[in-house]
DRENDOMAR-991792 format. One record per residue: x, y, z of N, C-alpha, C in turn. Coordinates in steps of 0.2 Angstrom, whole numbers. Atoms other than C-alpha are relative to their C-alpha. Example, Ala and Ser with C-alpha at 12.3 -4.5 7.8 and 13.67 -1.06 7.14 Angstrom:
REM residues 2
+-------+-------+-------+-------+-------+-------+-------+-------+-------+
!   n.u !   n.v !   n.w !  ca.u !  ca.v !  ca.w !   c.u !   c.v !   c.w !
+-------+-------+-------+-------+-------+-------+-------+-------+-------+
!     4 !    -6 !     0 !    62 !   -22 !    39 !     4 !     6 !     0 !
!    -4 !    -6 !    -1 !    68 !    -5 !    36 !    -4 !     5 !     3 !
+-------+-------+-------+-------+-------+-------+-------+-------+-------+
***
This chain:
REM residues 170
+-------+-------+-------+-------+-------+-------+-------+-------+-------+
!   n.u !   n.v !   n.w !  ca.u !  ca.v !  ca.w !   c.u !   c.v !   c.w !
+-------+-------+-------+-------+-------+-------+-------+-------+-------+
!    -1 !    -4 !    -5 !     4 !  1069 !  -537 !    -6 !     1 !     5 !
!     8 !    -1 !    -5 !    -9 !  1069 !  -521 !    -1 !     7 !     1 !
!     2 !    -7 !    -3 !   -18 !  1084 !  -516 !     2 !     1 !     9 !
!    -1 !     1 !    -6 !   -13 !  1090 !  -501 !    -7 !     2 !     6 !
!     9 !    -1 !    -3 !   -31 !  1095 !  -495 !    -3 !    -6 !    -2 !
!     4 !     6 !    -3 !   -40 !  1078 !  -499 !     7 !    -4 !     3 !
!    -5 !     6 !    -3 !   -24 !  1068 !  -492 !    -1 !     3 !     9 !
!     1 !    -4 !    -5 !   -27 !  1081 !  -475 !   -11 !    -4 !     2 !
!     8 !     4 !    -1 !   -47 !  1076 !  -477 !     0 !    -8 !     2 !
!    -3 !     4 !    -3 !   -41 !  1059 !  -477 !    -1 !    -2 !     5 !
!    -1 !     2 !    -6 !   -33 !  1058 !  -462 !    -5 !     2 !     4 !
!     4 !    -2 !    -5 !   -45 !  1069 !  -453 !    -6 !    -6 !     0 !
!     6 !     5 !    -1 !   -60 !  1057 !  -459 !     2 !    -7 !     4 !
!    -2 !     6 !    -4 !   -48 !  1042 !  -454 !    -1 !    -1 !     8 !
!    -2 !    -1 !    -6 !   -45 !  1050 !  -437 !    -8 !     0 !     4 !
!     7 !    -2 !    -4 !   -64 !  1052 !  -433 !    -2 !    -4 !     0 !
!     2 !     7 !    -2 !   -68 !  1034 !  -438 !     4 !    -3 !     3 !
!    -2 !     5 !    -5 !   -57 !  1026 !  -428 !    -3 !    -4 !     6 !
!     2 !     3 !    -9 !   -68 !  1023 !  -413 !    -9 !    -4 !    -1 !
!     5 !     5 !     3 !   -81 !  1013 !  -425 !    -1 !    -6 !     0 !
!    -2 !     8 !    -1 !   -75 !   998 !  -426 !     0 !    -3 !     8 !
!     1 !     3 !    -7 !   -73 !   996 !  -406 !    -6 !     3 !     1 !
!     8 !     0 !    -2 !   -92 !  1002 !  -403 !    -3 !    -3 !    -2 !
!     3 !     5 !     4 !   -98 !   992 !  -416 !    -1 !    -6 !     3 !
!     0 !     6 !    -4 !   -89 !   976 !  -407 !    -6 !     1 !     6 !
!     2 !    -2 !    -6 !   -94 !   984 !  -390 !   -10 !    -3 !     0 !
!     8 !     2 !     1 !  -115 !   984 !  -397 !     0 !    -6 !    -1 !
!     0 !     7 !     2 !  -112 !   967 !  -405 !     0 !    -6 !     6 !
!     0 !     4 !    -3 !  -107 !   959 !  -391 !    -4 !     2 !     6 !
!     3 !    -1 !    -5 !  -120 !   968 !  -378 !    -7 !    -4 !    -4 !
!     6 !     5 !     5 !  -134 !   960 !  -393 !     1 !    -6 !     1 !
!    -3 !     7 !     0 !  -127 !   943 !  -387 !    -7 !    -1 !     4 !
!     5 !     3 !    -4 !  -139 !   944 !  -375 !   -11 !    -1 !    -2 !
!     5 !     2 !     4 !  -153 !   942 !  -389 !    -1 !    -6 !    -2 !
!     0 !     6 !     2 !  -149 !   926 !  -394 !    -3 !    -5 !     6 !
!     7 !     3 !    -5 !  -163 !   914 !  -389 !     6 !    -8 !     2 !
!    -4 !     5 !    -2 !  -150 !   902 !  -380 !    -2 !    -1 !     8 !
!     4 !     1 !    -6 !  -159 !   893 !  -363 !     5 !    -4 !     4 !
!    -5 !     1 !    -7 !  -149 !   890 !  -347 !    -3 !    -1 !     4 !
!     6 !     5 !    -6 !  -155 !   879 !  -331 !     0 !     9 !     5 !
!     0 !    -7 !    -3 !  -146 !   899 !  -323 !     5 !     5 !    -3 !
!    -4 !    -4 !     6 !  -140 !   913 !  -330 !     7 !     1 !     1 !
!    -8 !    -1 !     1 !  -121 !   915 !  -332 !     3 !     2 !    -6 !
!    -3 !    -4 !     7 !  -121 !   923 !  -350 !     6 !     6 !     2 !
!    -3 !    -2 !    -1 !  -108 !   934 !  -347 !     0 !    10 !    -2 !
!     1 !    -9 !     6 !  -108 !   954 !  -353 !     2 !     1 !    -5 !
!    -5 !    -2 !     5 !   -99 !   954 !  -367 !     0 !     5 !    -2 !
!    -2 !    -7 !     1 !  -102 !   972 !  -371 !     6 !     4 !     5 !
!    -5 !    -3 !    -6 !   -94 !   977 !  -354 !     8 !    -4 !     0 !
!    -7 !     5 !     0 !   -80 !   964 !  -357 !     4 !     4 !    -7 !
!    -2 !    -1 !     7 !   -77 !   970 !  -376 !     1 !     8 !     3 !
!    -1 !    -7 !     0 !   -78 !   990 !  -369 !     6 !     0 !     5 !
!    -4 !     0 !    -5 !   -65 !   987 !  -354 !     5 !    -5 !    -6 !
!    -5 !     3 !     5 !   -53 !   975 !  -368 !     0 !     7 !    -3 !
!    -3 !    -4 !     4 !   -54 !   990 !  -380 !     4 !     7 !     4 !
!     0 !    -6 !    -7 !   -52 !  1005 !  -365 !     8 !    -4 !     1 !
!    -5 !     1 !    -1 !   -37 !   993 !  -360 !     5 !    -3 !    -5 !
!    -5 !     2 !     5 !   -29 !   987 !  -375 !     2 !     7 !    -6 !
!    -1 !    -5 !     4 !   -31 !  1003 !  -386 !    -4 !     6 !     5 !
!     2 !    -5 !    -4 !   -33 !  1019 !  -374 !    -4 !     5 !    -5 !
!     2 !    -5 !     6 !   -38 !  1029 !  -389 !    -5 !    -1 !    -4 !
!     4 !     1 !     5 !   -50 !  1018 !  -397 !    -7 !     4 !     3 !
!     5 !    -5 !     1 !   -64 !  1027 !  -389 !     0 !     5 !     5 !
!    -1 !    -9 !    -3 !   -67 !  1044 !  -383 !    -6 !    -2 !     8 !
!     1 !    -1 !    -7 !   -73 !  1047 !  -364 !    -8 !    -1 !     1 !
!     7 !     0 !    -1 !   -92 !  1049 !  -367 !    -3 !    -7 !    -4 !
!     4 !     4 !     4 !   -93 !  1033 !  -377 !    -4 !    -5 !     7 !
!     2 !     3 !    -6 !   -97 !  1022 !  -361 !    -7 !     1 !     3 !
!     7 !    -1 !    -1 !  -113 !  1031 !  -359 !    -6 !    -1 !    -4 !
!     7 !     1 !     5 !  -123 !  1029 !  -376 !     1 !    -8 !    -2 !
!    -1 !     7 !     1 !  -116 !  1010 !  -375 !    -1 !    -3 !     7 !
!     3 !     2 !    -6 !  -123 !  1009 !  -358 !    -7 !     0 !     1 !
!     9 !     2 !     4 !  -140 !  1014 !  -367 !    -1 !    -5 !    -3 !
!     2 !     3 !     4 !  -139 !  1004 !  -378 !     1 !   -10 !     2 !
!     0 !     4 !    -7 !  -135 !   989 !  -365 !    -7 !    -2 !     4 !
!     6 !     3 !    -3 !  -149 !   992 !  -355 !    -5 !     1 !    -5 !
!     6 !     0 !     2 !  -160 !   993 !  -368 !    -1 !    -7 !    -3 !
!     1 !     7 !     1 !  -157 !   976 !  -375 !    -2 !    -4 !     4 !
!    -1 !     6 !    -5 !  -152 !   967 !  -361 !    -7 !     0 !     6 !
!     5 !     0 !    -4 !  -168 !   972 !  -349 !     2 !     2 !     8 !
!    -2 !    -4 !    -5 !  -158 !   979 !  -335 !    -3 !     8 !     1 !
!     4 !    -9 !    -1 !  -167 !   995 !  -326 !     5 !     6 !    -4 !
!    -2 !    -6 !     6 !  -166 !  1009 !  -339 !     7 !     5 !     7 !
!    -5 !    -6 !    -4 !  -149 !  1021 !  -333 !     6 !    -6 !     2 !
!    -4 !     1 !    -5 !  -140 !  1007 !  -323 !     6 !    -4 !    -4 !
!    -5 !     2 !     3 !  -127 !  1000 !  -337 !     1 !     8 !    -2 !
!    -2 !    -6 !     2 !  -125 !  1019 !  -343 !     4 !     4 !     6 !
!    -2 !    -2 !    -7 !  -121 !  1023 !  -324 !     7 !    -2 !     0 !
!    -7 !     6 !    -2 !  -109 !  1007 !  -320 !     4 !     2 !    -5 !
!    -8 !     0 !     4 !   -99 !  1008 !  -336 !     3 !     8 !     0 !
!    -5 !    -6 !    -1 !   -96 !  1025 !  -335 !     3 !     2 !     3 !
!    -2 !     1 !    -5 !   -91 !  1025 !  -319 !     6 !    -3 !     0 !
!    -5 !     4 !     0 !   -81 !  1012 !  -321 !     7 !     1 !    -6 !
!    -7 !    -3 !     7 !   -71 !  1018 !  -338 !     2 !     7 !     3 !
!    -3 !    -5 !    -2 !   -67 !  1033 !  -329 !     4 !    -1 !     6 !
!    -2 !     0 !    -5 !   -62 !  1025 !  -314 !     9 !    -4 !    -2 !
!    -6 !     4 !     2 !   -51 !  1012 !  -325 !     4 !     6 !    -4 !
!    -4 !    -7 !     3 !   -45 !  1028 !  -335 !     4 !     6 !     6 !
!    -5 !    -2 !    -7 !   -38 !  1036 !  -317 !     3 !    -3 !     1 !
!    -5 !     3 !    -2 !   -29 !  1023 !  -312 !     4 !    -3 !    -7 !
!    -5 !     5 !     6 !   -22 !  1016 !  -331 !     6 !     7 !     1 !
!    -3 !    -5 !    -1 !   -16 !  1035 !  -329 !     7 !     1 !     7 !
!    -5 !     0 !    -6 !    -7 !  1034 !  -312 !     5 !    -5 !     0 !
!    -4 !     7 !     4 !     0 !  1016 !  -319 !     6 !     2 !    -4 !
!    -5 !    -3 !     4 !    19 !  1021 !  -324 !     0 !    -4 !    -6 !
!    -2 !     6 !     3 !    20 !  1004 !  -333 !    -6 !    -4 !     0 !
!     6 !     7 !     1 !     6 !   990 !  -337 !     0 !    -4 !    -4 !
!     0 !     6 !     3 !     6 !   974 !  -343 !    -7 !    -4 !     0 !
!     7 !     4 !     4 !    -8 !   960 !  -348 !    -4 !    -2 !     7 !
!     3 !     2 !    -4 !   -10 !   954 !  -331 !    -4 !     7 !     6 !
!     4 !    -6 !    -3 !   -12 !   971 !  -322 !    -7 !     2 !    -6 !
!     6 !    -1 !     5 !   -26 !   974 !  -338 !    -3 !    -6 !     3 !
!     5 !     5 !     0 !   -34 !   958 !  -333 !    -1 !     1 !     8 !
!     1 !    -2 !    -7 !   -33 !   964 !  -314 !    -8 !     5 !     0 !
!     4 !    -7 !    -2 !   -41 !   982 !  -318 !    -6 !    -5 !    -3 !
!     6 !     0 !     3 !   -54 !   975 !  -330 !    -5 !    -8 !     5 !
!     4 !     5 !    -5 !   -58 !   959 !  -316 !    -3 !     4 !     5 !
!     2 !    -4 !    -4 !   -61 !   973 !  -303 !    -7 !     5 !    -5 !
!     6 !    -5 !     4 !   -72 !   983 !  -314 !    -6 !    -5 !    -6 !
!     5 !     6 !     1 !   -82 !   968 !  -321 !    -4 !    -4 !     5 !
!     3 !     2 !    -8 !   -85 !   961 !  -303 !    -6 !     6 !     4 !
!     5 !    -6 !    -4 !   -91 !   978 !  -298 !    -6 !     2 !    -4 !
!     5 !    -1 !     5 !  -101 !   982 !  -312 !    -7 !    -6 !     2 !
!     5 !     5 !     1 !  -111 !   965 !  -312 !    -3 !    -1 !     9 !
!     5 !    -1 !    -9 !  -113 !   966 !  -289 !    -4 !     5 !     0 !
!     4 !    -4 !     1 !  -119 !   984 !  -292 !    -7 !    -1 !    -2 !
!     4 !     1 !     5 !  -130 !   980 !  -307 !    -6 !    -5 !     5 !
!     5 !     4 !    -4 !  -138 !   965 !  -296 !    -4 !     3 !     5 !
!     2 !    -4 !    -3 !  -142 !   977 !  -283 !    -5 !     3 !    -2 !
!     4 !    -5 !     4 !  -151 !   990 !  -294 !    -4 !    -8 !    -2 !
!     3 !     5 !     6 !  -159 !   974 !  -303 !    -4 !    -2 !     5 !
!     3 !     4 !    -3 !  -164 !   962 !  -290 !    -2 !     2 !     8 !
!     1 !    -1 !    -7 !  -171 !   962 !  -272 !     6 !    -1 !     4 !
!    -6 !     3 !    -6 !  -159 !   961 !  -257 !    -2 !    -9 !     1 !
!     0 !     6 !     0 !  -167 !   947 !  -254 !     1 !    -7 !    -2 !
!    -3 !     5 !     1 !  -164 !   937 !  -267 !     6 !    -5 !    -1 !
!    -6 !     5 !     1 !  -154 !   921 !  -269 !     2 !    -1 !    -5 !
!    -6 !    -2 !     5 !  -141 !   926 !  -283 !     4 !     1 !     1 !
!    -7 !    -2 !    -2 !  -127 !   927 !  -275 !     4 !    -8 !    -3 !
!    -4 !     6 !     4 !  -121 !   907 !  -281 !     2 !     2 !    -9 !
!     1 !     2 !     7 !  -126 !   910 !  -299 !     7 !    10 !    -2 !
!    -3 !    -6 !     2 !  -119 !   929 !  -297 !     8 !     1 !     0 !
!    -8 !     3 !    -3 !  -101 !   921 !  -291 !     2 !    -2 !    -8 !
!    -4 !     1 !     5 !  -101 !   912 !  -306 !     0 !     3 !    -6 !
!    -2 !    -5 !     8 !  -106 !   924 !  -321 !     6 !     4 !     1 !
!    -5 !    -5 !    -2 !   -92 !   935 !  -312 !     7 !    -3 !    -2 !
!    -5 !     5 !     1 !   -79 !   919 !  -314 !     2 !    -1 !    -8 !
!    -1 !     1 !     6 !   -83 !   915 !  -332 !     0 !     6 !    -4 !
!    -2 !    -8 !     3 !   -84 !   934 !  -337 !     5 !     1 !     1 !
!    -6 !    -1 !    -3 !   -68 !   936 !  -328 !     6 !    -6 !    -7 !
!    -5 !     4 !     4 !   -60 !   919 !  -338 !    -1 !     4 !    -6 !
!     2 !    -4 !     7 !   -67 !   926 !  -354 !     5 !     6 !    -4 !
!    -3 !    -6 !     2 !   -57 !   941 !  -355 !     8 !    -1 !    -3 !
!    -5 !     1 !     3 !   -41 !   934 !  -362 !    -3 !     0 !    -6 !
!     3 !     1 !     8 !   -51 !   929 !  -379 !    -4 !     6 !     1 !
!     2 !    -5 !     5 !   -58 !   944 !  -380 !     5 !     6 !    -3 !
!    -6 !    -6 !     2 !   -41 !   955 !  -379 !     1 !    -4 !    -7 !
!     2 !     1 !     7 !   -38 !   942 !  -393 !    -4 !     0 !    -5 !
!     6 !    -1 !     4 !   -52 !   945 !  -401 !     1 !     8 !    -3 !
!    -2 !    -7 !     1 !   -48 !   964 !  -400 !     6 !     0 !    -6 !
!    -8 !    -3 !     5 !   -30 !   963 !  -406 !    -3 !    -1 !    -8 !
!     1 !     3 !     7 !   -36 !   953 !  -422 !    -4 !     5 !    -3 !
!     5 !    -7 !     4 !   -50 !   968 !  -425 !     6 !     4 !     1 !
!    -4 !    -6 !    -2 !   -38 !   981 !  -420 !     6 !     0 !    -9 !
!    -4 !     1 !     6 !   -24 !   973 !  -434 !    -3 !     2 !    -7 !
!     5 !    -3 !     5 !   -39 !   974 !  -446 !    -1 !     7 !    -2 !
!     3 !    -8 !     0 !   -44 !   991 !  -442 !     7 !     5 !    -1 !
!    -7 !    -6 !     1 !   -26 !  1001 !  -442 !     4 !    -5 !    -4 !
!   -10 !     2 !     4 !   -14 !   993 !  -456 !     4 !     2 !     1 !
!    -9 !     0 !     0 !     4 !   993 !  -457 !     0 !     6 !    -4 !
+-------+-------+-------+-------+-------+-------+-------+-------+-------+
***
C-alpha cells in the first residue's frame, strides 16, 4: 500500500522538474557555440534559441515565463554577444510568441514554424544591430544564418519530441 504523502511528494517533486530537461537542451545547444569548428563565415546557427522557441511551441508548459531570461544569460555569456542582448531578445520574444500562441484558437506545425521563423529572424537582425556596426557588411551572411536556423527547425521539434517522449512516460 503507497503512502499517500510520499506519492503527493512525488508528484510535486515530479511537477517542479519538469522544466529540466528542456533547459538543459536549451544550455546544450547555446554551448554549440563552444565547439572549435572554423567556417570561411559565420552561419552557425542559435541552437539555444531554436531549442527554447521548439520547446515554448511544442510543449507550452515545459518552461515557466522567466526561463528565457537566465537562458539568455547564459547565451550571452558563452556565445560573446553584448552582456543583456540574448536575455532581452528571448525574452521579448517568448513573451510575444506566448501572446499570440494565446490569441491562436487552433495551431498546427506550420503556423509553429511560422511564429518561431519570425522570432528567430527578429532575434538574430536585432542582435546584429546591438552586436555589429551599422556599417558593417553582414547583411549576406546575416540572410543566410537566418535561412539555415529557419531550415533547422524541423529537426529540432523532432529532436524535442524524442526528449519530451523520454522525459513524460506513458
Amino acid at each position: 500500500m503507497s503512502d499517500p504523502i510520499i506519492g503527493a511528494f512525488d508528484a510535486k517533486e515530479a511537477g517542479e522538474r519538469k522544466w529540466v530537461i528542456p533547459a538543459i537542451t536549451v544550455l546544450a545547444g547555446s554551448s554549440l557555440t563552444l565547439l572549435p569548428v572554423i567556417f570561411t563565415f559565420p552561419i552557425l546557427p542559435p541552437f539555444g534559441l531554436i531549442m527554447l522557441f521548439g520547446w515554448r511551441l511544442s510543449r507550452p508548459d515545459s518552461l515557466p515565463v522567466w526561463a528565457p531570461l537566465l537562458l539568455g544569460l547564459f547565451d550571452d555569456l558563452v556565445s560573446g554577444q553584448p552582456f543583456g542582448s540574448a536575455m532581452l531578445l528571448w525574452t521579448v520574444s517568448f513573451l510575444v510568441v506566448d501572446l499570440l500562441d494565446q490569441r491562436l484558437v487552433w495551431h498546427d506545425f506550420w503556423q509553429d514554424w511560422l511564429l518561431a521563423s519570425g522570432g528567430i529572424a527578429t532575434c538574430l537582425i536585432l542582435g546584429r544591430l546591438v552586436a555589429s556596426p551599422i556599417g558593417a557588411h553582414v547583411d549576406t551572411v546575416l540572410l543566410l544564418q537566418t535561412i539555415v536556423s529557419i531550415m533547422l527547425y524541423p529537426v529540432v521539434i523532432r529532436l524535442i519530441a524524442w526528449l519530451d517522449r523520454k522525459r513524460t512516460p506513458a
